[in-house]
N, C-alpha and C positions, 0 to 999 in steps of 0.2 A: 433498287432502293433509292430513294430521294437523298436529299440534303439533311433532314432534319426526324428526328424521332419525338415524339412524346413521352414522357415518363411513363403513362400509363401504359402504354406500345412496347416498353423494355425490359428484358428480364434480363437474367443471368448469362442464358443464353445469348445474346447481342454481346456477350462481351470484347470480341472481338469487331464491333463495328462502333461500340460506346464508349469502350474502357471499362475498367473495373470500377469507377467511383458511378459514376454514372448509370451503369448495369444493374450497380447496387441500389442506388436511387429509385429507378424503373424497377425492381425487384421488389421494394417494398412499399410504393406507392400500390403497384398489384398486387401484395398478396399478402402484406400486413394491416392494412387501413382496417379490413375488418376486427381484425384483432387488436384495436387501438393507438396504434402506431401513427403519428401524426407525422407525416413530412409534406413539408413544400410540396407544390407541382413546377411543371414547369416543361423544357424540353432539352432535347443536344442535340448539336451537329455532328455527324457521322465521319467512322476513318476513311471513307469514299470521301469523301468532301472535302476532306484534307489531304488527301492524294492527289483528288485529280485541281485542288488549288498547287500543290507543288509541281504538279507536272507541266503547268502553265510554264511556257520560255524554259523549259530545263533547270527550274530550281531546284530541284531536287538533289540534280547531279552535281550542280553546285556546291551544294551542300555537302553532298558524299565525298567529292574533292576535298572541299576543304576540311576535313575530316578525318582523313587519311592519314596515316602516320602521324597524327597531333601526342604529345608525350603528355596526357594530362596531370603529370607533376610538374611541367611547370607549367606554375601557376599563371605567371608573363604573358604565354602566347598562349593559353587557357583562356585568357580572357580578352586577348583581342580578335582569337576565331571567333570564339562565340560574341561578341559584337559585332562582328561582320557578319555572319545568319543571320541576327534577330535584324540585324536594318536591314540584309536582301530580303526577311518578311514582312515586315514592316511596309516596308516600298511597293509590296507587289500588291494590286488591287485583288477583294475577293471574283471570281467567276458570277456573272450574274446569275446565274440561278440561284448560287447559295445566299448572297445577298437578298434576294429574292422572296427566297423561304424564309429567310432567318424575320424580313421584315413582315411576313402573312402569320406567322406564328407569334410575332409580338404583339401584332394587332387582336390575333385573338382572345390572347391574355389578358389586355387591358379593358376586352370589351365583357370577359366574366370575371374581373376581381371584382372582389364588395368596393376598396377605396383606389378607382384608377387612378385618380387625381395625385394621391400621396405615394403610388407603391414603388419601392425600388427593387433593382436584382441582385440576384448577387453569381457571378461570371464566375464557372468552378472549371478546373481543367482536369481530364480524364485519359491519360494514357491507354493505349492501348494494350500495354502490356503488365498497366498498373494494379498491386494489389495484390500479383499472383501469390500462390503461398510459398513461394523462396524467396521472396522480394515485395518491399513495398516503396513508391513510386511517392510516395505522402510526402507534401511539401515541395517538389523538385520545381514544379510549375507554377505558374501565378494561377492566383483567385483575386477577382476584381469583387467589391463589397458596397454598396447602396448607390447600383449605376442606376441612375436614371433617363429615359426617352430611349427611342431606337436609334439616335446616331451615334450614342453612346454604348449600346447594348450590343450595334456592332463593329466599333474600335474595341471592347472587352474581349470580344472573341479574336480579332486581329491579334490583339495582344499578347492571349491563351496559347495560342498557335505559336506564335514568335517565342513563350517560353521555355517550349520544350528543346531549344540549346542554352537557355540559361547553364551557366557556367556547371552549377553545382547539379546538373541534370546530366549535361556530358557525361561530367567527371562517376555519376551517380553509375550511369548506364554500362562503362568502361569495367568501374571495381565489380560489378556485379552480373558481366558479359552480357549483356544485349547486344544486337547490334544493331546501331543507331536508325538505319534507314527499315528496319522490323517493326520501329515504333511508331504506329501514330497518335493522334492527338484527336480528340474531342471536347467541345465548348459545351457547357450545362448550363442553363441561363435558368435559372431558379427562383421562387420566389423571394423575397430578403426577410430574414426575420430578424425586427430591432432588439438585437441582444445587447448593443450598441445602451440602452434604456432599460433592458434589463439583467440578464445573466449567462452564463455561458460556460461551457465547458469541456470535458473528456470524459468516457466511463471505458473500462475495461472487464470483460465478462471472466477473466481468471485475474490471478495480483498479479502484477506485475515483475516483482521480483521473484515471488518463490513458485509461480506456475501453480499455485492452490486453484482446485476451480471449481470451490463451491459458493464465492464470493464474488459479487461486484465489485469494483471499484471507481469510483464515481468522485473526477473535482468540479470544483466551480467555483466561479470568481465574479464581481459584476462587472458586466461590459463587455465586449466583442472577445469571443476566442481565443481572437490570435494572441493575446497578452497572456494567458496560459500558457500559449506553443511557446512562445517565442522564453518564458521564463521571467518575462516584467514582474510578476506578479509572485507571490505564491499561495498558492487558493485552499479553500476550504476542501478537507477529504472525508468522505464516506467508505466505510464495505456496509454492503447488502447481504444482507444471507439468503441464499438462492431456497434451500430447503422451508424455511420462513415463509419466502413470498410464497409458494409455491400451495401454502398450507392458510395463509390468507394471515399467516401472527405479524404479531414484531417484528420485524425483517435486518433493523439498524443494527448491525455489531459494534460498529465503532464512530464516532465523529470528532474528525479535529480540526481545529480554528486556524484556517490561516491568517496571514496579516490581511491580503488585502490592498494594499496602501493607497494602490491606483486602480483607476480604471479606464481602457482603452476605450474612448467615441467618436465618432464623427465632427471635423472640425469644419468642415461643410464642402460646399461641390459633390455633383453625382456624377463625375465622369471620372477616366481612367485615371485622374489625378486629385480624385477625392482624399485627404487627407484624413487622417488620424490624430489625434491628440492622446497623453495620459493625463486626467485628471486625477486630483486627488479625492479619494473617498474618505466622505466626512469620519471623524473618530466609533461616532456611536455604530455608526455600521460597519466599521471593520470588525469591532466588536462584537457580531449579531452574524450568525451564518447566511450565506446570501440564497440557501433556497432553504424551506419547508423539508419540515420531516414527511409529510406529505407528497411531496414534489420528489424528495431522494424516494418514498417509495413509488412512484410513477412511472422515474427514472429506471429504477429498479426493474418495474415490470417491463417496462419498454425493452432492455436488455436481454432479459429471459425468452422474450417474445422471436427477438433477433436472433438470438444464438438456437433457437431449438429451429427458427425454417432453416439455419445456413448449418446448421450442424458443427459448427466448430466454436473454438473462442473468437470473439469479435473487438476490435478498436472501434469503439463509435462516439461522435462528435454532437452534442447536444447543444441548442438555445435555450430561453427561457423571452419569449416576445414581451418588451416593456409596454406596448397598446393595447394588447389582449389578451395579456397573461398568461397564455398556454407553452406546454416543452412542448420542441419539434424537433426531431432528428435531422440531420443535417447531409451525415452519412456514416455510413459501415462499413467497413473491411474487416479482412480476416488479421486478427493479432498474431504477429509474425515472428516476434523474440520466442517468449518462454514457451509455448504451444511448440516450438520447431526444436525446443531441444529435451523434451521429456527422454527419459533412457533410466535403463536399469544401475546403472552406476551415478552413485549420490559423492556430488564433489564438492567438499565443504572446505573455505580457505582458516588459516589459525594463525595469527600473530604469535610469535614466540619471543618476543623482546617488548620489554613496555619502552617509551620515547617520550618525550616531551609534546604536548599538542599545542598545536599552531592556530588553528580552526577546526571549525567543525559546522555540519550540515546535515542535509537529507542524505541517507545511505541510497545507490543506486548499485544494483550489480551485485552482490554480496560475493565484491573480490576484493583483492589484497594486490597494490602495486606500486613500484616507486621508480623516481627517475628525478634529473631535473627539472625543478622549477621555469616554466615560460611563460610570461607573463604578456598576452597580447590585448594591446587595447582598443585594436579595430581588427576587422578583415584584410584590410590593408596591411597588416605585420603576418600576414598567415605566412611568409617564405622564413621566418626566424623559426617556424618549432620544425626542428627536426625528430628523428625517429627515434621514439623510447621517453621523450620529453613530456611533463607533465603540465597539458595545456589549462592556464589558469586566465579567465578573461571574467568580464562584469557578468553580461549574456553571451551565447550563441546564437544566429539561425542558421538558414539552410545556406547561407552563402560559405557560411564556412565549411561544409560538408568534406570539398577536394581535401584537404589536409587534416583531417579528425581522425583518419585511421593509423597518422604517425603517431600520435600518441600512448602513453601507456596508463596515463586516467586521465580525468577533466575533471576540473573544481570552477565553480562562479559562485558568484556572489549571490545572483538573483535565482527566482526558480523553484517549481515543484517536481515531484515525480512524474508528471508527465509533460513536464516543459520540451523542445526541442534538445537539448545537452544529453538531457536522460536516455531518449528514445537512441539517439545515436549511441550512446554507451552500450546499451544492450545490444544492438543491433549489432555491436565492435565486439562485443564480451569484453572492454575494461570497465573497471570503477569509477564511479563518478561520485563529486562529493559536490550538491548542488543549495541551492540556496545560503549560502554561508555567512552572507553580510559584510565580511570583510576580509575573503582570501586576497582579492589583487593589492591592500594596502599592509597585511601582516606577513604574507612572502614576499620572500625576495628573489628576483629574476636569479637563476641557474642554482641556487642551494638545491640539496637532494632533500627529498621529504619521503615519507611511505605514506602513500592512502588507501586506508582503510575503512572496508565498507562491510567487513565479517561480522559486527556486534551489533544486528539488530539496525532499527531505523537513524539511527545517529551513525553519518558517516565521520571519520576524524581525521586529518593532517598531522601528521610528525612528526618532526625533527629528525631528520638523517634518512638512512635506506636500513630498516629495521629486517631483523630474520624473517619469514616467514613460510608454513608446508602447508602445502595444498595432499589435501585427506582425501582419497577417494573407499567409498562403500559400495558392495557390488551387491545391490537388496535380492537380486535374486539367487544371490548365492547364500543365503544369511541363514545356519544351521536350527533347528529346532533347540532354544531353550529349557532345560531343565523348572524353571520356574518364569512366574506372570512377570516381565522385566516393564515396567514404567519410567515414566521421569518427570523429574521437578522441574518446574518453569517455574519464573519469576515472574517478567515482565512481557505484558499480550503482542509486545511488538516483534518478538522473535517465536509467536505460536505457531506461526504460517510456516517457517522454514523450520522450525524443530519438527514438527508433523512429519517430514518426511524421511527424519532416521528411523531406523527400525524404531517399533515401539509398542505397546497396548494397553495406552491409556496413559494418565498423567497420575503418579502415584502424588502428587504437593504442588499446588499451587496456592502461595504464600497470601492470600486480601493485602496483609500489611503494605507486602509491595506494590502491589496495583493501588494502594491508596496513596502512597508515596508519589508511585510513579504518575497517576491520575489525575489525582487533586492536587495533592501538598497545601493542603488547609486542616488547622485541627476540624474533627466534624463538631463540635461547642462551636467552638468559631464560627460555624456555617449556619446553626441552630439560632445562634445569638446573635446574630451580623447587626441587629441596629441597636446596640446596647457594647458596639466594639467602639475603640480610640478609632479617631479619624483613621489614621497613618491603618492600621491592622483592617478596617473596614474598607477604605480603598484598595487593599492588598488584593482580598474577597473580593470586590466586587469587579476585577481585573482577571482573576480565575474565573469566575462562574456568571458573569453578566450575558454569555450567550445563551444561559438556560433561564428558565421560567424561574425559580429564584434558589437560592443556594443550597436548601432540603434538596434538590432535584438533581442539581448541579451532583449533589451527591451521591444519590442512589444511582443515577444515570449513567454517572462516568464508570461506577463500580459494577454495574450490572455489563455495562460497553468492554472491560478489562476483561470481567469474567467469563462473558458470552463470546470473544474473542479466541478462549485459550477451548471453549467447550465446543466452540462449532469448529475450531482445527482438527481434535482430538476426534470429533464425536466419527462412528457410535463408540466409542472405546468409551469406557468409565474416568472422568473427571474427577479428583479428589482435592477439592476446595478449602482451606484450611482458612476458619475466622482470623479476625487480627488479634493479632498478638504481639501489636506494640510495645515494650518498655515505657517506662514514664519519660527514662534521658531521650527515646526516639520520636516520642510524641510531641515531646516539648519544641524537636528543633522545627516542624511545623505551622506555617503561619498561625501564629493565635495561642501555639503551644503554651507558653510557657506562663499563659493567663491561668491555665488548667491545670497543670500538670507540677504533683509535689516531688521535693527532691530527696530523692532516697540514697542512703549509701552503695546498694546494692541493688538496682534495679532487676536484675536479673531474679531474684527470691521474693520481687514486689507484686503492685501492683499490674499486672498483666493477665491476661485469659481470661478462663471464667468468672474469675473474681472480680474481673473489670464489667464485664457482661451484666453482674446480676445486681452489680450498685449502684443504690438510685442516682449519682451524681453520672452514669454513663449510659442508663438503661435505654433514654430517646437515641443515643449515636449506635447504641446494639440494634435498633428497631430499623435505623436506616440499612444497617448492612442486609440484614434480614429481609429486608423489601426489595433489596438491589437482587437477591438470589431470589427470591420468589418471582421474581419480575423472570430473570433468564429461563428457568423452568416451565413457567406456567404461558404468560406471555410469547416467550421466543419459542417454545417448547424442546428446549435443550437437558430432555430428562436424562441424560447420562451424566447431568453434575453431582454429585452427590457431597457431601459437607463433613467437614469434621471438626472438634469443639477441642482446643489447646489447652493446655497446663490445669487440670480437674482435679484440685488437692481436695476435695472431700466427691462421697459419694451425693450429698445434702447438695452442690456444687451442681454437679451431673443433673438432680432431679430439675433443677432450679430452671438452668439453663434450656433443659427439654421442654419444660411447660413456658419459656417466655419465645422460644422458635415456634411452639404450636401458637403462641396466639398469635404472632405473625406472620401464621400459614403457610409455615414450614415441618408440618406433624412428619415424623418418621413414620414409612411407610405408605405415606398417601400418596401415590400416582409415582410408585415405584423409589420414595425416595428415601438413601440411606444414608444413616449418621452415624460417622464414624467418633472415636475419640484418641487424642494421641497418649501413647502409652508413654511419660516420661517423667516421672514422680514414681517412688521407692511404693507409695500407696496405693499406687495404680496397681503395681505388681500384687502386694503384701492383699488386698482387697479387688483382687481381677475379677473374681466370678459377681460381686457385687457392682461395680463397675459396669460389665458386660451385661446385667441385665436392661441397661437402659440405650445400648447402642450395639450395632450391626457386626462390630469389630474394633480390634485396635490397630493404628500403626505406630511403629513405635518411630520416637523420638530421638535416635541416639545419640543426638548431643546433648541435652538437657539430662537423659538418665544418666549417662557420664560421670557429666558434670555432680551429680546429687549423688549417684553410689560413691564415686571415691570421695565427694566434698573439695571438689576445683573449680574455682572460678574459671571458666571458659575465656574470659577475657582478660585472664592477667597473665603476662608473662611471666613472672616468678617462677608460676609453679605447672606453666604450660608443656614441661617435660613429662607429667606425671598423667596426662590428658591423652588417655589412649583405649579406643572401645573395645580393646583387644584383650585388656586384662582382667582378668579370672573371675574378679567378683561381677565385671560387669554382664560377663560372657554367662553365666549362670542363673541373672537375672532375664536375660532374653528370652533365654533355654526353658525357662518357666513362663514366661508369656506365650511363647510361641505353644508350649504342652499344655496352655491354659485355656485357648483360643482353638485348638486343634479339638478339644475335649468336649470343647460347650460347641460346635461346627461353627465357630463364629472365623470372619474374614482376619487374618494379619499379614501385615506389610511392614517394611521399615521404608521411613525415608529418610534419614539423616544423612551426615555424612559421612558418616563411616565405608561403607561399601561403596560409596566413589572412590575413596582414597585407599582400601583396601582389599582387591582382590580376593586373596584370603580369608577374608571378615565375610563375604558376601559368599562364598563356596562353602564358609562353615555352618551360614545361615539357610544355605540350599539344604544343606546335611540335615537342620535340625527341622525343618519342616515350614519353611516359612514359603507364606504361600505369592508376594511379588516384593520385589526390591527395585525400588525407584531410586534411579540416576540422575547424577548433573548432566545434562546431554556431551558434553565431554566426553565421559565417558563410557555412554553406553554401548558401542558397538564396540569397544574392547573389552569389557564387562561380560557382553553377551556372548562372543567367541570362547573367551577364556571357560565361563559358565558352561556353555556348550559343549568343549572339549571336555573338561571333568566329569559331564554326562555321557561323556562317549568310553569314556576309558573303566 
């Protein structure tokens, strides 16, 4: 075998003469092109060729000398070995044939690109033992990025060579037992694509934190990459829905806006000392997603394409060329975190003390941890965090690698989910709390904090070292339920990791909250936006300026919440419950409180159906309406099904079924069902009426409650007497559920009673009710307890 490979010449197999980046590269220039897959060409240098350059004068042994007994915790003489490698590589000239080759295969290149005169490379380095699936090698080595001419092209690969004793490559190789002279090195001289002018990014083909993998996940930001890796940045996020693309729909579940602020480009020079800059991105376009919904689905398919040749989940590294517009892959590996720890025992962490919060950021890790505060402001301070210390710095990169495993989390300021910070956290299993804005100036070096990363996408900071149990579930041991056990979600950001308690299906998921959690604009507000005061119209146009215009903004994000919590869930049954805002909750709403009258008693007001069929609400019923037609028919997530809140007349019921039909939501068409909540004394007193115009009821146990005995639910007063256990209420149930049994129609409860009362929920097994939906809290104690009463 020669000095040099061609991409097209490489497969998977070469991986032990290419390395695993490189292997990968040659893997899908042969055998994904036809299937749309766009990468670079280009070539690499072989681990022969990096051998027998070491073997030259005994470098090698050199090397393995000085290597020997090195204690890569300190950090001290960590870094002055490893500067003494990289300058005996450095010094030593390459063997003339590989210099040889490297300059006959550059000439080739330049003599079939379309623009020889303009193209630059980009120098990627390729371990040979990089990639594997118990280790990934990502980052350790240098990548040279828009080298231009071949004296340059080969000082990049000089260079490539020399980094695999970069510091934090040693130290990488040590924690993760290789041993050192097993490794060699391969240069990828690649085409360049100017993402530098246009966009760039990460996708991962399962999520990252909860190992769901029926989802992409996809960021991007504008300008070169590495401001992603590195956490400059924090970039816009997509999930894809794999079932979606696959079916040719809608594919988008969710998108969110990052800031943006900067963008990493070229400040000029094409040699190994070509420089970098961050510029600032103009306001309008931080504001404005940096790729096409078009492009996330491209990307999308690009992923799928990947992961079904390599058969596992993939990390893969996308451009987007600012000269001719096209995505290009860059490269692929095997995603190495949550893919390595699927297992039948589900380990969920629980705060048990609330604290004061300090900050807050991107959740990473859904762990729980605390220690003291260290607050480093270079790589230079890395000998100050000792072990269990909570490293808190601006960014990370890979320099700081040797020392990140003393830690018991990491918090920065800057940063996405898949910045460099992140990626080390999972790879450690502690929690990271990333993008924060302002952890290194509102902690203070050595105070004790707890970080918490257990509630969803918002990770938090906390005053003190709070309680917390780590819950383990052992799913395959989880007993046959007496009845259909469901659960209530709120908010889409916690769908992904509730999916994986026991469960079947989502008995309540709230719109209110996804409109809350989503938008936070009244929808008038959104309808009316140029007819608002300045101050409330800039608020608007601050929410929803990245979408086509604020009707959109609308149905968008709600259809994004909902299709989120149905493609977790799906095929399980999804039960979607309208909004059922209060006037007081509406009001606190940007724009609220233009709309919105003030009632003594919001709770007996304006809310549910009654809000739906009045002209003053009917166009913001039409949007919800659109937003679920959209997930259904569009995304084809027909396991949502819908249900209609607080239906004080039958007249109410009819009302509301004929304005869902004319917004192409007819019960029964394309399997869909509309449920109604059972929580009004009239519901009960007129059930067989009621039920003739909906599938089932579930009941509401806090609202019937509340109305059988006549308790404000929200007053202290007389919140003694607030209990769904007593008799009149129990009676009432007892007849819906004999009501609903009688006509074969569906009932459920989801309130909250039978999270909070065992006993409530065993009495409800008894009397025939056919699923009781949990707060995830409590379901898998719920379900045991349930199961055992069925046992005995």
């Amino acid at each position: 075998m020669g000095s040099i490979l061609w991409f097209n010449e490489i497969s998977m197999s070469d991986l032990a003469q290419v390395g695993g980046k490189n292997a990968s590269l040659g893997e899908m220039v042969a055998h994904l092109s036809d299937a749309g897959v766009r990468v670079p060409g280009g070539f690499a240098t072989t681990a022969q060729a990096y051998r027998e350059f070491l073997a030259v004068g005994g470098l090698g042994d050199r090397i393995k000398d000085a290597l020997d007994g090195l204690d890569i915790d300190d950090v001290s003489e960590l870094a002055r070995v490893g500067s003494q490698i990289r300058s005996w590589i450095m010094e030593q000239p390459f063997p003339a044939e590989l210099e040889h080759e490297i300059r006959e295969a550059y000439a080739t290149l330049i003599r079939e690109d379309p623009d020889p005169d303009s193209v630059t490379w980009a120098i990627r380095s390729s371990a040979t033992a990089e990639d594997l699936p118990d280790a990934s090698f990502a980052g350790q080595q240098e990548t040279y990025l828009n080298i231009g001419g071949v004296e340059n092209v080969i000082a990049g690969v000089h260079g490539v060579f020399a980094s695999l004793y970069n510091d934090r490559a040693i130290a990488y190789r040590v924690h993760h037992g290789f041993a050192h002279h097993e490794v060699a090195l391969s240069a990828g001289v690649q085409r360049m694509v100017r993402a530098d002018i246009g966009a760039s990014g990460v996708m991962f083909t399962v999520d990252t934190e909860t190992g769901f993998d029926r989802a992409v996940f996809v960021t991007s930001s504008y300008g070169l990459g590495e401001a992603v890796v590195q956490g400059a940045v924090n970039p816009d996020e997509f999930y894809v829905y794999k079932p979606a693309l696959r079916q040719g729909r809608q594919a988008i579940l969710s998108r969110t806006l990052g800031q943006k602020a900067v963008a990493m480009r070229y400040a000029g020079g094409q040699g190994l000392d070509t420089s970098t800059v961050f510029e600032k991105v103009d306001p309008a376009d931080q504001g404005r997603f940096s790729i096409t919904d078009q492009e996330v689905i491209e990307l999308g398919h690009y992923a799928v394409v990947i992961e079904d040749h390599y058969g596992r989940p993939m990390d893969i590294e996308w451009a987007r060329d600012g000269v001719d517009g096209q995505l290009y892959i860059l490269q692929a590996r095997p995603e190495t975190v949550v893919s390595q720890n699927a297992s039948q025992v589900l380990r969920r962490f629980v705060l048990r003390e609330s604290g004061t919060e300090l900050s807050a950021g991107r959740a990473i890790g859904q762990r729980i941890g605390t220690g003291p505060v260290r607050i480093l402001k270079s790589v230079t301070d890395m000998e100050r965090l000792k072990p269990g210390d909570v490293l808190v710095a601006d960014i990370t990169d890979p320099d700081w690698e040797p020392i990140m495993k003393r830690a018991s989390a990491i918090v920065t300021n800057r940063g996405g989910r898949t910045c460099h910070a992140a990626i080390i956290a999972r790879e450690l299993g502690v929690p990271a709390v990333v993008g924060t804005g302002n952890a290194t100036e509102v902690l203070t070096d050595g105070e004790e904090v707890t970080i918490s990363c257990a509630d969803g996408d918002q990770g938090v900071i906390y005053a003190g070292a709070l309680a917390f149990e780590e819950e383990e579930t052992h799913l395959d041991r989880m007993p046959e339920a007496p009845v259909k056990i469901m659960m209530n979600v709120g908010t889409p950001d916690q769908a992904f990791s509730f999916s994986q308690l026991p469960h079947q299906g989502v008995g309540l998921a709230r719109l209110e909250f996804i409109i809350n959690h989503q938008i936070g604009v009244h929808p008038r507000a959104l309808l009316e936006r140029d007819g608002l005061p300045e101050r409330i119209r800039d608020a608007v146009d601050r929410k929803a300026g990245a979408y086509p215009s604020p009707r959109e903004f609308f149905i968008r994000r709600v259809a994004e919440g909902v299709a989120t919590i149905a493609a977790a869930f799906a095929p399980e049954q999804v039960i979607v419950r309208l909004s059922d805002f209060k006037t007081n909750e509406y009001a606190n709403l940007i724009g609220g409180e233009r709309y919105e009258p003030r009632e003594e008693n919001p709770m007996l007001g304006y809310r549910g159906a009654s809000r739906y069929v009045s002209e003053d609400f009917r166009a913001c019923f039409d949007m919800e309406c659109e937003a679920l037609r959209m997930v259904r028919e569009e995304m084809g997530l027909e396991n949502l099904s819908i249900m209609v809140p607080f239906v004080r007349t039958v007249n109410e019921a009819e009302e509301v079924m004929e304005l869902m039909a004319a917004n192409g939501l007819r019960r029964g068409e394309n399997g869909l069902q509309v449920m109604m909540m059972c929580e009004l004394p009239s519901n009960v007193l007129l059930a067989d009426e009621f039920l003739d115009h909906f599938d089932g009821f579930s009941i509401g146990s806090n609202d019937m409650t509340q109305l059988v005995l006549g308790v404000d639910r929200d007053s202290d007063l007389v919140s003694h007497v607030f209990d769904e256990r007593d008799p009149a209420v129990l009676k009432v149930l007892a007849e819906v559920i004999g009501r609903c049994r009688a006509r074969g129609k569906y009932v459920g409860i989801c309130g909250q009673g039978p999270s909070d009362h065992p006993d409530l929920a065993q009495w409800l097994v008894a009397q025939g009710i056919e699923s009781v939906s949990l707060t995830p809290d409590t379901v898998v104690q719920t379900w045991l307890q349930l199961a055992g009463e069925k046992a005995e």
